[in-house]
C-alpha positions as CSV (number, residue, x, y, z in Angstrom):
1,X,0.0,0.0,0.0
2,X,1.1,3.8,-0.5
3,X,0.2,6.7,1.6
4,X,-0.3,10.1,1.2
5,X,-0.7,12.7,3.9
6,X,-4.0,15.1,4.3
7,X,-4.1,17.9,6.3
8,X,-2.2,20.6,7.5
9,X,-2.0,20.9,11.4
10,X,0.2,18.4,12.6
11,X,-2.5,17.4,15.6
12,X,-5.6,16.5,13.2
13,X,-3.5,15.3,9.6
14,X,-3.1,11.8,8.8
15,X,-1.2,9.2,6.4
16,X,-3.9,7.7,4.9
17,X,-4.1,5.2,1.7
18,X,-4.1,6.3,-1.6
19,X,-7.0,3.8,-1.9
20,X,-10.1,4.8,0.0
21,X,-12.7,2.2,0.9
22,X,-16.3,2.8,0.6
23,X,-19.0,1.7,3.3
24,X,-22.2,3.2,1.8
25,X,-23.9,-0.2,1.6
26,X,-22.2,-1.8,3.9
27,X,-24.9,-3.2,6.5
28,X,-27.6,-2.8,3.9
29,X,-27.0,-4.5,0.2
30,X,-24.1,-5.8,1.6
31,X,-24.6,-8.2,4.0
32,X,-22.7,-8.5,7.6
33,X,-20.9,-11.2,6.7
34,X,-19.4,-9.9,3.2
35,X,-19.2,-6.4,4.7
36,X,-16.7,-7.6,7.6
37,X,-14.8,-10.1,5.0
38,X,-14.1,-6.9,2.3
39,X,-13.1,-4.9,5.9
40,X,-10.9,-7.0,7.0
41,X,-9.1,-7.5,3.7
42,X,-9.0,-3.4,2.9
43,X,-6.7,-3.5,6.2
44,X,-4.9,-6.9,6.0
45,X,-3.4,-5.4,2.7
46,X,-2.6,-1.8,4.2
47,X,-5.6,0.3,3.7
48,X,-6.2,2.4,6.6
49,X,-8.8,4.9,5.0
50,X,-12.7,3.7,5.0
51,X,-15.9,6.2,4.1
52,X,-19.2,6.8,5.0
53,X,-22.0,9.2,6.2
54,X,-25.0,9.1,8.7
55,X,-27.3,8.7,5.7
56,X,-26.0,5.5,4.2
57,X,-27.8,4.0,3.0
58,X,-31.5,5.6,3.1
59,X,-32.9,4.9,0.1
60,X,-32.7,0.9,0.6
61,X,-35.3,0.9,2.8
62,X,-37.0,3.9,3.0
63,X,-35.5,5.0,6.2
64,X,-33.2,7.6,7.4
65,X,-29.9,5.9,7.1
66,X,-26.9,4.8,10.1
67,X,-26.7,1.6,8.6
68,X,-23.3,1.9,7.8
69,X,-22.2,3.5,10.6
70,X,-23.2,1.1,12.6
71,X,-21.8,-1.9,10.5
72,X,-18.6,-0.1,11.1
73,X,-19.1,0.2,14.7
74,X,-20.0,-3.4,15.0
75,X,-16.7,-4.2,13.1
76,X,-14.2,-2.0,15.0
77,X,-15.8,-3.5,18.2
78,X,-15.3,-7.1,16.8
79,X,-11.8,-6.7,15.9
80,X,-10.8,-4.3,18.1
81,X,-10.2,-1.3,15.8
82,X,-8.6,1.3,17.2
83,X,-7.5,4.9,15.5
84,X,-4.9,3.3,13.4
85,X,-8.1,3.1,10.9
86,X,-9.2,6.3,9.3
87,X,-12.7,6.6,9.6
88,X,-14.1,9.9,7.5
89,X,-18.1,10.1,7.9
90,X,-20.6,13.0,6.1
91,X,-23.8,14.7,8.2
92,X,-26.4,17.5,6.6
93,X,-28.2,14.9,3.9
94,X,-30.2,12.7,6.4
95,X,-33.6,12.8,6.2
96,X,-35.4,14.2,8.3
97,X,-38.1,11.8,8.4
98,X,-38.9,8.0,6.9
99,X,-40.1,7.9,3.5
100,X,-38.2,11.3,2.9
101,X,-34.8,11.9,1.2
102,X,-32.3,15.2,1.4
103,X,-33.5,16.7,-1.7
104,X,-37.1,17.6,0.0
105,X,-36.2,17.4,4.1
106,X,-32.6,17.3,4.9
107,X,-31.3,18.0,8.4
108,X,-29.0,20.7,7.1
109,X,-26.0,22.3,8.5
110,X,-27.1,24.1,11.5
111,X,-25.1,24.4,14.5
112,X,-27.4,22.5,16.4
113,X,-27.8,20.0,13.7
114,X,-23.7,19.2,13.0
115,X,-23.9,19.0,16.9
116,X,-26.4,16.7,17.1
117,X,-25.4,14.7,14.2
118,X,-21.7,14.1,14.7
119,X,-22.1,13.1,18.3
120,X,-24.9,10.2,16.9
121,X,-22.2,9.1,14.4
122,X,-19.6,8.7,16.8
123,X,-22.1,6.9,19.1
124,X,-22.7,4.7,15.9
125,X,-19.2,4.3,15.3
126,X,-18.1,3.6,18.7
127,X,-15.2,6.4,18.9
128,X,-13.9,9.4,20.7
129,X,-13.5,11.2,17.6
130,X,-14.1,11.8,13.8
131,X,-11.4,11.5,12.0
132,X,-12.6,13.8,9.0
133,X,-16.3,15.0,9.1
134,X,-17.7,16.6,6.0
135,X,-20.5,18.2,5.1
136,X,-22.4,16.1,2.8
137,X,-24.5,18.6,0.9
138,X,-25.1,22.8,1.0
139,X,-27.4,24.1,2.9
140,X,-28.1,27.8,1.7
141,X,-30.9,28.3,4.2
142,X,-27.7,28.3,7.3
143,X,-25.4,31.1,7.0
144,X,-22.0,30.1,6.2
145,X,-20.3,31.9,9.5
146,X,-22.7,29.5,11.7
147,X,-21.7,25.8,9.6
148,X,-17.5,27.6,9.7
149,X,-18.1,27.5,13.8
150,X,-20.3,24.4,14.0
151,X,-18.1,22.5,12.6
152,X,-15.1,24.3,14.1
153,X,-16.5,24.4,17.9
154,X,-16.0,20.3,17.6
155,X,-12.3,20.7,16.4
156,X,-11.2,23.0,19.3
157,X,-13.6,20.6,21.6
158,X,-11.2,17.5,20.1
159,X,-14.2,15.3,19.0
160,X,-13.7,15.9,15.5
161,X,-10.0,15.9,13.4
162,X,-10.1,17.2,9.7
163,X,-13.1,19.2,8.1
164,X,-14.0,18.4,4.9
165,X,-16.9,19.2,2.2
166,X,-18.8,17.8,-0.7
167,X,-21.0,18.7,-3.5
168,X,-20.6,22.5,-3.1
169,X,-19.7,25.4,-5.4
170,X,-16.3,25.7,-5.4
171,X,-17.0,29.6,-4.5
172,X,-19.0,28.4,-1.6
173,X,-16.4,26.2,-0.5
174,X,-14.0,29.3,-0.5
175,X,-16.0,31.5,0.9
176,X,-16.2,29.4,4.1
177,X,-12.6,29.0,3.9
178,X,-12.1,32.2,3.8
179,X,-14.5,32.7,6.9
180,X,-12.6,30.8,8.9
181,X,-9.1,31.9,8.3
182,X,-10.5,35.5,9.1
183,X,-11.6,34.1,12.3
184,X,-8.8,32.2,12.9
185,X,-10.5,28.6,12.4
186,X,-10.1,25.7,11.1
187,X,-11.7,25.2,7.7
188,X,-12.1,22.7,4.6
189,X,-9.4,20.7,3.8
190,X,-10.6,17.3,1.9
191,X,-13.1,18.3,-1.0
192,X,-15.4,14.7,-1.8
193,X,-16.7,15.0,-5.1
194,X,-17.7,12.7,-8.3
195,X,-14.1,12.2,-10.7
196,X,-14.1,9.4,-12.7
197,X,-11.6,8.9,-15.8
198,X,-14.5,10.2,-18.4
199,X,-15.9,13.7,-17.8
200,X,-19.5,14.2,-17.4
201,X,-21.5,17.0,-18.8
202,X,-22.1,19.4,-16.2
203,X,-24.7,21.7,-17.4
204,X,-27.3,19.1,-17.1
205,X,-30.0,20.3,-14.6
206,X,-31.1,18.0,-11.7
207,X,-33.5,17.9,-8.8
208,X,-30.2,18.9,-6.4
209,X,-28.8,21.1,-8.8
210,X,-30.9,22.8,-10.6
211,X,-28.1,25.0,-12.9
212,X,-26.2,21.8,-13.4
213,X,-24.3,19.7,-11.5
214,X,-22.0,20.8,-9.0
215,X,-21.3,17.1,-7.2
216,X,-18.5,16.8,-9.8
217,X,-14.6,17.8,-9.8
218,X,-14.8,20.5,-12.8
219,X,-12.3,22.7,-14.0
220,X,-13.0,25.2,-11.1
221,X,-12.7,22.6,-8.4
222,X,-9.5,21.1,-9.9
223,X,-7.3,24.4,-10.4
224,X,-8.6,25.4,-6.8
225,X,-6.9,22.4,-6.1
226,X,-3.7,22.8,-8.0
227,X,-3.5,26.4,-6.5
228,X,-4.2,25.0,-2.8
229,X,-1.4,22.6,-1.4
230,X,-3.5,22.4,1.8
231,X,-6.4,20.8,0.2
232,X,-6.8,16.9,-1.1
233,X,-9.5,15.7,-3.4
234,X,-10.5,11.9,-2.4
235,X,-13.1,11.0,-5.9
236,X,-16.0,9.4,-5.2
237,X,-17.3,7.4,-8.4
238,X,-14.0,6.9,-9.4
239,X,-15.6,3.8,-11.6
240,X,-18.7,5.1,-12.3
241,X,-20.9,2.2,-10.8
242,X,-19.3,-0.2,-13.1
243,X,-19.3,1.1,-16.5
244,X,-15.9,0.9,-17.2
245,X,-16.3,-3.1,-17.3
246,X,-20.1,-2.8,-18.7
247,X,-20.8,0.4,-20.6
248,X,-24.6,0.0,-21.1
249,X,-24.6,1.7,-17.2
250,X,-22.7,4.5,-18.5
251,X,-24.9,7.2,-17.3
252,X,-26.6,9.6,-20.1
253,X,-24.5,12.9,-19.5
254,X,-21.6,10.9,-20.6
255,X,-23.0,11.0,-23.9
256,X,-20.9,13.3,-25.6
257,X,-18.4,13.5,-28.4
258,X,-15.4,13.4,-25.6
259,X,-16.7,9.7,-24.4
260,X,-15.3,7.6,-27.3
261,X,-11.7,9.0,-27.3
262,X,-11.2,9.1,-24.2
263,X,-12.3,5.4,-23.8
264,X,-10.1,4.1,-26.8
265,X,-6.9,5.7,-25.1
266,X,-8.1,3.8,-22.1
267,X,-8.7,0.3,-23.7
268,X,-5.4,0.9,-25.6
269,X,-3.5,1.6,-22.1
270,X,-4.9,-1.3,-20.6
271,X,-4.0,-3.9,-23.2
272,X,-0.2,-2.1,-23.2
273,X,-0.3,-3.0,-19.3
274,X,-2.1,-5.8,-19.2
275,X,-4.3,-4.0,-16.3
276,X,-7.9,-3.9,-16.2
277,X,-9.7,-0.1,-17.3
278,X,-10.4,0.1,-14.2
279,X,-7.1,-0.1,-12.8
280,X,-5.8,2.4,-14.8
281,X,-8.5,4.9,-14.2
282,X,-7.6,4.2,-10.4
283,X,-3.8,4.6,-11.2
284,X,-4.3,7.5,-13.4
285,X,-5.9,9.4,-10.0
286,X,-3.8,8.2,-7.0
287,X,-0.3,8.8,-9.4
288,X,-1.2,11.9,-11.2
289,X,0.3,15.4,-10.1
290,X,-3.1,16.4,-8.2
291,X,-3.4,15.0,-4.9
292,X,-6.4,13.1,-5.4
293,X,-7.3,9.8,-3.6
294,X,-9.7,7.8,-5.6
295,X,-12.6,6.5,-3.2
296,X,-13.9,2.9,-4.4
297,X,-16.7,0.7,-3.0
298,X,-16.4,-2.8,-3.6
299,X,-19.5,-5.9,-3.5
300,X,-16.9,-8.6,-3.2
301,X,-13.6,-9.5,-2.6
302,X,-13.2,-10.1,-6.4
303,X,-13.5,-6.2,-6.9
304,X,-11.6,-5.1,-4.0
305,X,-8.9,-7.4,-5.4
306,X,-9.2,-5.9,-8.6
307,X,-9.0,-1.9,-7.0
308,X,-6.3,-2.7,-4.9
309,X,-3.9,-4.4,-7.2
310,X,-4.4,-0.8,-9.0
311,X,-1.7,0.8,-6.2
312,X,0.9,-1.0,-7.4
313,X,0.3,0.2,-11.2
314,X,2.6,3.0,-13.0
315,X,1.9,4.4,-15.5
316,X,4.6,6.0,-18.0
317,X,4.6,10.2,-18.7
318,X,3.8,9.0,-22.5
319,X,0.6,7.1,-21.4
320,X,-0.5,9.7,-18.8
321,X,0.0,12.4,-21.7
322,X,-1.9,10.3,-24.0
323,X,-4.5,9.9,-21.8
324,X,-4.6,13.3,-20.3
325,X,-4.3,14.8,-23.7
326,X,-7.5,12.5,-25.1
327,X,-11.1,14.7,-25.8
């Protein structure tokens, strides 16, 4: 396994993995049983860096989500985890309510509510602290100074570690930066958002977004990060569900003219390499010059076997240019 460091103050930042492991059906679609045997191998080959959020997973049964969490909890008990595992969790999308989701009655980022909600996920997770809380969504109905000192009241209190956010505009996500280093606070330093190999369109409206996405790693997020040393992008969707090995799942704003190229430099690379596409989509993130750490989920051991023989891979500067330079 390889490491790369995230964050800045030497208290809260961490060596963790270049290969994240995702939780978010893990105690729900996944079963106990699978769930602890994909766990146990993540960290028997040197992963130290797992994901999740107090909403995961809702939507399989119509609830309100902690299934994860607690899967997690019920594994670290079992095998007696301590904090050399990296645990990063995500509050503001719960629902509010059964039968709801976080596009119509999210709990929001209130200072009550990241309160409330990150002392429930550590009660879920069975630890003193967070390693790296995020918030999981916007919430424009919460001025931005009150989420800056939510979240920051739990640093100084020592129950959370690193800060982090998700599917924001990359001008909100400054503009809370910049409201806590004003103050003097700690801020953002581990951006979650979708970055796959293939680039989405991103002016397709959605129910969340309704000017086009903004869950994604575009050309604003990524020179922020190139500007930024003190900020780390772990990708979620890194394989988009799958569609690199069965392309009738790509989803429909990947239907562009960019799509085809990109994916014949990528089946060229991989029979030069003798690697799997979605090895080298993995390798291309975690060996790039950006620091991004490519977040995977995994259904069996089969495809975390697959994701983690990806560390190892390196590419060449010709085949990184080639793929880079492909559109």
């Amino acid at each position: 396994m390889k490491y790369r460091t995230i964050g800045t103050d030497p208290h809260t930042s961490r060596e963790v993995s270049v290969l994240a492991l995702g939780a978010m059906l893990f105690g729900s679609r996944t079963d106990e049983e699978t769930s602890f045997a994909l766990l146990d191998r993540y960290v028997e080959a040197g992963g130290n860096f797992i994901d999740t959020s107090d909403n995961y997973a809702f939507w399989v049964d119509g609830g309100q989500g902690g299934q994860s969490e607690e899967l997690l909890g019920r594994w670290r008990r079992s095998r007696g985890i301590g904090d050399e595992i990296f645990i990063a969790t995500k509050l503001g999308a719960r629902p509010l309510a059964p039968g709801t989701s976080y596009i119509d009655n999210p709990e929001g980022l209130s200072a009550k509510v990241i309160r409330e909600s990150a002392e429930r996920s550590r009660e879920r997770l069975g630890v003193d602290r967070l390693d790296l809380l995020y918030a999981h969504i916007d919430d424009p109905t919460v001025p931005q100074r009150e989420t800056v000192e939510g979240f920051a009241e739990l640093v100084a209190e020592g129950t959370v570690g690193l800060l982090g956010v998700s599917n924001q505009a990359a001008w909100r996500v400054e503009r809370a930066r910049a409201i806590a280093a004003a103050a003097g606070l700690p801020g953002y330093e581990v951006l979650q958002y979708a970055h796959s190999y293939l680039r989405p369109r991103t002016d397709v409206p959605g129910d969340m977004f309704p000017d086009g996405s903004l869950g994604h790693a575009g050309p604003d997020l990524l020179t922020y990060l190139r500007a930024d040393p003190a900020l780390t992008l772990v990708a979620y969707s890194p394989l988009l569900k799958g569609s690199y090995t069965h392309p009738d799942r790509l989803p429909s704003d990947y239907d562009h003219p960019g799509t085809p190229a990109r994916l014949t430099v990528l089946r060229e690379i991989a029979r030069e390499t003798g690697a799997t596409a979605n090895q080298i989509v993995l390798a291309w993130q975690s060996g790039g010059d950006l620091p991004i750490i490519p977040l995977a989920g995994a259904s069996t051991l089969a495809q975390l076997e697959e994701n983690l023989a990806a560390v190892d891979l390196e590419l060449t500067q010709e085949q990184r240019f080639r793929l880079d330079a492909a559109h």
